[in-house]
Each structure stands twice: as C-alpha cells, then as structure tokens.
FIMI-998880 format. One record per residue: residue number from 1; x, y, z of N, C-alpha, C, O in turn. Coordinates in steps of 0.001 Angstrom, whole numbers, m for minus. Layout:
BEGIN
{rec NUM, {X, Y, Z}, {X, Y, Z}, {X, Y, Z}, {X, Y, Z}}
...
***
This chain:
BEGIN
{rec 1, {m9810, 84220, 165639}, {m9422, 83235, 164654}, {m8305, 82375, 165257}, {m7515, 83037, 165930}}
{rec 2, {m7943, 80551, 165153}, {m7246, 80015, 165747}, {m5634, 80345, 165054}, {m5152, 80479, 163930}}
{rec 3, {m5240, 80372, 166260}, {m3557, 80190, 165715}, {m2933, 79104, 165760}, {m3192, 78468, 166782}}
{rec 4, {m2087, 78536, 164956}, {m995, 77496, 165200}, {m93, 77428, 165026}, {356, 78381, 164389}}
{rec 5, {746, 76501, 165346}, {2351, 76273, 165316}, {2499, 75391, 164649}, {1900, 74396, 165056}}
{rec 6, {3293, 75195, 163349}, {3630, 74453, 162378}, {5328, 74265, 162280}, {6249, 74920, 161792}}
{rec 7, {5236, 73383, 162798}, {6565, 72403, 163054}, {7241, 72012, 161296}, {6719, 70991, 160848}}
{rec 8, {7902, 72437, 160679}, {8911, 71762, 159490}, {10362, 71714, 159644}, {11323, 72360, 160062}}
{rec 9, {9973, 70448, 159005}, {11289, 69707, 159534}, {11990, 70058, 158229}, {11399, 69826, 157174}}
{rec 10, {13019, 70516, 158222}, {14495, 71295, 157223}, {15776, 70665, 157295}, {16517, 71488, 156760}}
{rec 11, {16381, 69810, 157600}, {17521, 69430, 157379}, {18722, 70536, 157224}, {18864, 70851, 156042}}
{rec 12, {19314, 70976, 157811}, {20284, 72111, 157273}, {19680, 73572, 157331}, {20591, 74349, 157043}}
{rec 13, {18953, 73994, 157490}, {17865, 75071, 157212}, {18827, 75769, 157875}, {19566, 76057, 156934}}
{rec 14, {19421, 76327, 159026}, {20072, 77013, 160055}, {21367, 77428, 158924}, {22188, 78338, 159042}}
{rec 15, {21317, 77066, 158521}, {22913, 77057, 157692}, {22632, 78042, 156200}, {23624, 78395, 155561}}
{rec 16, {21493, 78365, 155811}, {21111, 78833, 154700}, {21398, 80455, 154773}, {21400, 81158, 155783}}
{rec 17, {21624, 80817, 153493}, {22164, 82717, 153735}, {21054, 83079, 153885}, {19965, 82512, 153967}}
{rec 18, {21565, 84582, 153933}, {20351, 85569, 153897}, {19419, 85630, 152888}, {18360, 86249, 152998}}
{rec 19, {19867, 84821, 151599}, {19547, 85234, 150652}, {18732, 84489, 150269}, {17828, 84753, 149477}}
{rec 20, {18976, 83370, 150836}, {18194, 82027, 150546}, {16952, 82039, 151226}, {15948, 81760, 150571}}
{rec 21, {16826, 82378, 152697}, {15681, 82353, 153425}, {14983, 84006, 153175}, {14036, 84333, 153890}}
{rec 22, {15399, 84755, 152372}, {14807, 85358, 151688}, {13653, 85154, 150814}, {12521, 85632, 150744}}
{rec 23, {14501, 84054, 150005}, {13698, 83615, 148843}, {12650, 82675, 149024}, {11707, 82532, 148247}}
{rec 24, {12870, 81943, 150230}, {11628, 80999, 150972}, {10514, 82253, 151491}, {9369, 82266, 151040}}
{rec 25, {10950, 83202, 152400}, {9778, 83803, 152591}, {8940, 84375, 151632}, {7713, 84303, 151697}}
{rec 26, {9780, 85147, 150422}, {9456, 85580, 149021}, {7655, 84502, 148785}, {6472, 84837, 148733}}
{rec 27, {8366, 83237, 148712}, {7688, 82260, 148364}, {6261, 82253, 148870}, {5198, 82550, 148325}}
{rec 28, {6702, 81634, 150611}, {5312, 82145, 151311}, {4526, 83281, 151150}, {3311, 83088, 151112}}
{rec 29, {4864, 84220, 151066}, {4324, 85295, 150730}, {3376, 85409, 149144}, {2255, 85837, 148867}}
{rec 30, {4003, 85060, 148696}, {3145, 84663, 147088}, {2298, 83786, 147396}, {1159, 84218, 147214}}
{rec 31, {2329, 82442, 147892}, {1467, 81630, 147876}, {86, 82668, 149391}, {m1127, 82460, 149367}}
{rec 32, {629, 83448, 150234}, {m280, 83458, 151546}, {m1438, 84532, 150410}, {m2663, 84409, 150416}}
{rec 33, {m760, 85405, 149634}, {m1535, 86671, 148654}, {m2645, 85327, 147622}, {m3858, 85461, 147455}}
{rec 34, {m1737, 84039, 147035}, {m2884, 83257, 146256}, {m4412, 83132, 147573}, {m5626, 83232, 147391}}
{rec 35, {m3654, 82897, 148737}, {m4726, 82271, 149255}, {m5829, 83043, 150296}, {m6665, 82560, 151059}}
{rec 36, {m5390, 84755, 149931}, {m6283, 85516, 150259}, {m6368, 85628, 151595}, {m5665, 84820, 152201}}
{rec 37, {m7217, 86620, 152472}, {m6594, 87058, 153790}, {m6648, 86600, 154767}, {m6089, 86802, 155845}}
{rec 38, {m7643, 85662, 154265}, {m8004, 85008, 155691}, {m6797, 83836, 156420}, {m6952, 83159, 157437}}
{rec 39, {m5582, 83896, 155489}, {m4733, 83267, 156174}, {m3127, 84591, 156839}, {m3092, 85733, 156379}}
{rec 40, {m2161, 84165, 157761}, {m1473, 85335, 158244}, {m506, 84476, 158880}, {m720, 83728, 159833}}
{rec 41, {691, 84672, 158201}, {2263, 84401, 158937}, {1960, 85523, 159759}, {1267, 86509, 159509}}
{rec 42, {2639, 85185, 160855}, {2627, 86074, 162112}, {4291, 86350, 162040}, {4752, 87470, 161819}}
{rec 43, {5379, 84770, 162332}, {6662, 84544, 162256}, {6978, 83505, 162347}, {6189, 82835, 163013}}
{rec 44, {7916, 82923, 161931}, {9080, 81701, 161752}, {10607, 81808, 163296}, {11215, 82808, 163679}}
{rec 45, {10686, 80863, 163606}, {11922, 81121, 163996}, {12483, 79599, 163173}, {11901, 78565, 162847}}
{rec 46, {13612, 79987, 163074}, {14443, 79578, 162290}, {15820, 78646, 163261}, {16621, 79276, 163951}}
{rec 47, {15868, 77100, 163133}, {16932, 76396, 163844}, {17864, 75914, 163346}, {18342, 76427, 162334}}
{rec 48, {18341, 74910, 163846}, {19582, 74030, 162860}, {18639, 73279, 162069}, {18948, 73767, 160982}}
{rec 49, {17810, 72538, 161821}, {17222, 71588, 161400}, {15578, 71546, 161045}, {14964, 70687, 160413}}
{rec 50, {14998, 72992, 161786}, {13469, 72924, 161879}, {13284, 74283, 161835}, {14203, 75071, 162057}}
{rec 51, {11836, 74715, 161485}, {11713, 75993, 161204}, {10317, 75566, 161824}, {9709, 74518, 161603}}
{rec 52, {9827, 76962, 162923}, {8606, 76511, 163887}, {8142, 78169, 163651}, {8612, 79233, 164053}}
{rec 53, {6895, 77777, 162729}, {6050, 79269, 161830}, {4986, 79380, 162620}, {4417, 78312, 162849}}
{rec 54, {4559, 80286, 163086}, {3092, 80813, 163995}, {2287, 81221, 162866}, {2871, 81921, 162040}}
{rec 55, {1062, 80935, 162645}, {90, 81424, 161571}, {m916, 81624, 162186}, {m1020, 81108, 163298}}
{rec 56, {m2155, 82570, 161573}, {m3409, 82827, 161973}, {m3817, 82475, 160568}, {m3372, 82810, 159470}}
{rec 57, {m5190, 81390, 161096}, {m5928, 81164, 159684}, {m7410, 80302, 160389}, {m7427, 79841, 161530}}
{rec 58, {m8379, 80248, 159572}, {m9457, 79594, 160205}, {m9611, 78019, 160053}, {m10552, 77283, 160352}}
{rec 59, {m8525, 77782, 159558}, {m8206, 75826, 159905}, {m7201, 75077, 159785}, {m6539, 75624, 158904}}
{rec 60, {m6660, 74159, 160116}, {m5699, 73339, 159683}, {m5404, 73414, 158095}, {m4428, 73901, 157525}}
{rec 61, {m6800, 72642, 157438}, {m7039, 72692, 155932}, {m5852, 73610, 155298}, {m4806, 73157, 154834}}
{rec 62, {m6179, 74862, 155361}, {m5521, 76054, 154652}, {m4305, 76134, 155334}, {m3511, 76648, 154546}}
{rec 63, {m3659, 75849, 156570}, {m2180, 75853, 156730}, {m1673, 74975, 155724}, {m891, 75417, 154882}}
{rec 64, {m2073, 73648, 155717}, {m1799, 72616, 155029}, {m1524, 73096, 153582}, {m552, 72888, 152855}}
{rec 65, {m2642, 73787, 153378}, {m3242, 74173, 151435}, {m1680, 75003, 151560}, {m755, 74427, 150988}}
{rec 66, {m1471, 75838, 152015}, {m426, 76916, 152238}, {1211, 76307, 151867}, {1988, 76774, 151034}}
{rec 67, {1441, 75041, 152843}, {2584, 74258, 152588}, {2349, 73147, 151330}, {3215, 72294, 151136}}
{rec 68, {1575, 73180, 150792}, {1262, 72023, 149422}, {1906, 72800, 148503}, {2904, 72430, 147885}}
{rec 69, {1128, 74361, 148333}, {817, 75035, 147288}, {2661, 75807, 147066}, {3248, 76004, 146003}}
{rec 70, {3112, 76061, 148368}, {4155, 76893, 148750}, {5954, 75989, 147793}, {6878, 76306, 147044}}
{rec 71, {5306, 74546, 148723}, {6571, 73183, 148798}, {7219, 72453, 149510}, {7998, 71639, 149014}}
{rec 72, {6252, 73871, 151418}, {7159, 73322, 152161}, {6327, 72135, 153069}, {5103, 72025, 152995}}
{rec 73, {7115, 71326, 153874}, {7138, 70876, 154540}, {6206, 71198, 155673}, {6113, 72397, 155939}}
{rec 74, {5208, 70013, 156682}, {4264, 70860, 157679}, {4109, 69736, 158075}, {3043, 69197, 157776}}
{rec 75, {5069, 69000, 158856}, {5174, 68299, 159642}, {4261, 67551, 160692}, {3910, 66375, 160789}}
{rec 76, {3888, 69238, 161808}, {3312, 68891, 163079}, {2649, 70282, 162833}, {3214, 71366, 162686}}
{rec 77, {1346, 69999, 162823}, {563, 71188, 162440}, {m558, 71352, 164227}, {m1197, 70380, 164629}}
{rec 78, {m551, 72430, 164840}, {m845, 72736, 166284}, {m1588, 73405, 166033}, {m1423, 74150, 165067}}
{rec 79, {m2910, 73449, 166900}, {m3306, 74518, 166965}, {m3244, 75153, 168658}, {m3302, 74328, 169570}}
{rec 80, {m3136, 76493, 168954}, {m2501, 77012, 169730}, {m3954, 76995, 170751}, {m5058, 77213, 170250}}
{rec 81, {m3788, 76725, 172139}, {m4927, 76966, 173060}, {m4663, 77946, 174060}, {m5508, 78577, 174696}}
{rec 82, {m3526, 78018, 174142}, {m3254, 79221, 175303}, {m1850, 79847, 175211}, {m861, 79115, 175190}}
{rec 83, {m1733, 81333, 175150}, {m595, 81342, 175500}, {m193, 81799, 176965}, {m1073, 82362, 177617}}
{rec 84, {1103, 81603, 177568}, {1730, 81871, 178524}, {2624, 83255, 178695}, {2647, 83942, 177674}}
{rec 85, {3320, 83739, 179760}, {4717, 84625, 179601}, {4311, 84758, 181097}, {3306, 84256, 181602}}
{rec 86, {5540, 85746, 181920}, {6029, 85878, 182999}, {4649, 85937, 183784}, {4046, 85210, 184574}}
{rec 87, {4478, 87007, 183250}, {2762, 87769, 183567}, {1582, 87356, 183698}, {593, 87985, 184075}}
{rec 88, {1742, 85549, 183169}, {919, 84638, 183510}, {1063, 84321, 185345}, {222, 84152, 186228}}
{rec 89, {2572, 84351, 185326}, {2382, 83681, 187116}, {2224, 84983, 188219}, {2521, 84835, 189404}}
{rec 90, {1883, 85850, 187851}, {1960, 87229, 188513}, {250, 86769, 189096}, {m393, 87550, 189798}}
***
C-alpha cells in the first residue's frame, strides 16, 4: 500500500504543550477510526512551524478526506517512492 509524506504548514506548532498536541493527535485518531483501516498514521515529526506526518493509505483522496474531516491542514501531500538509510550505500 503507498505511503506518503504530508507536509502542514502550522504556524507556531513547535511551541504547543504536551497537552495540546495531545489533543491534535486525540483528534486524528478519531477521525483515522471514522475512516476505517485502510488508512494508518505511521508518525508526525513535529517543527517550529510545520508538522511532516508519514501515512499508509491507498490514495491521496483519503489523506486529503483525513485532513478535511480532522481540520488540519495538508499542504504538500507526497507520495513516497523509495526509501533510503546508511545501508542503502553499503
């Protein structure tokens, strides 16, 4: 199933408590259970300004449906073709 990288753009996001980006994942999580299994946060990393989420799902469509339904933001929606690490240049 394809993976992608979904780029949202947050303004301030880096600066938010524990409690707060709690309550955003809370969120995702409710909306990923509306939209049944075939979609999957993998992880978020979290910046000053942008939050860059890895998902498994079978299209753009439903990342999209995911950030409509959720509230957030989905900027630059990727889909992933390869990955890399050390062990690639070995």
């Amino acid at each position: 199933m394809p993976r992608y990288v979904i780029e949202r753009d947050i303004p301030g996001v880096g600066t938010l408590s524990a409690g707060e980006l709690r309550a955003i994942s809370q969120k995702a999580c409710f909306v990923l259970d509306q939209l049944g299994p075939q979609v999957h946060w993998d992880y978020s990393y979290v910046t000053g300004d942008k939050v860059y989420c890895v998902y498994i799902a079978p299209s753009e469509d439903l990342i999209r449906e995911h950030a409509r339904r959720g509230g957030f933001p989905a900027d630059r929606v990727s889909e992933v073709i390869s990955v890399i690490d050390p062990v690639t240049a070995e």
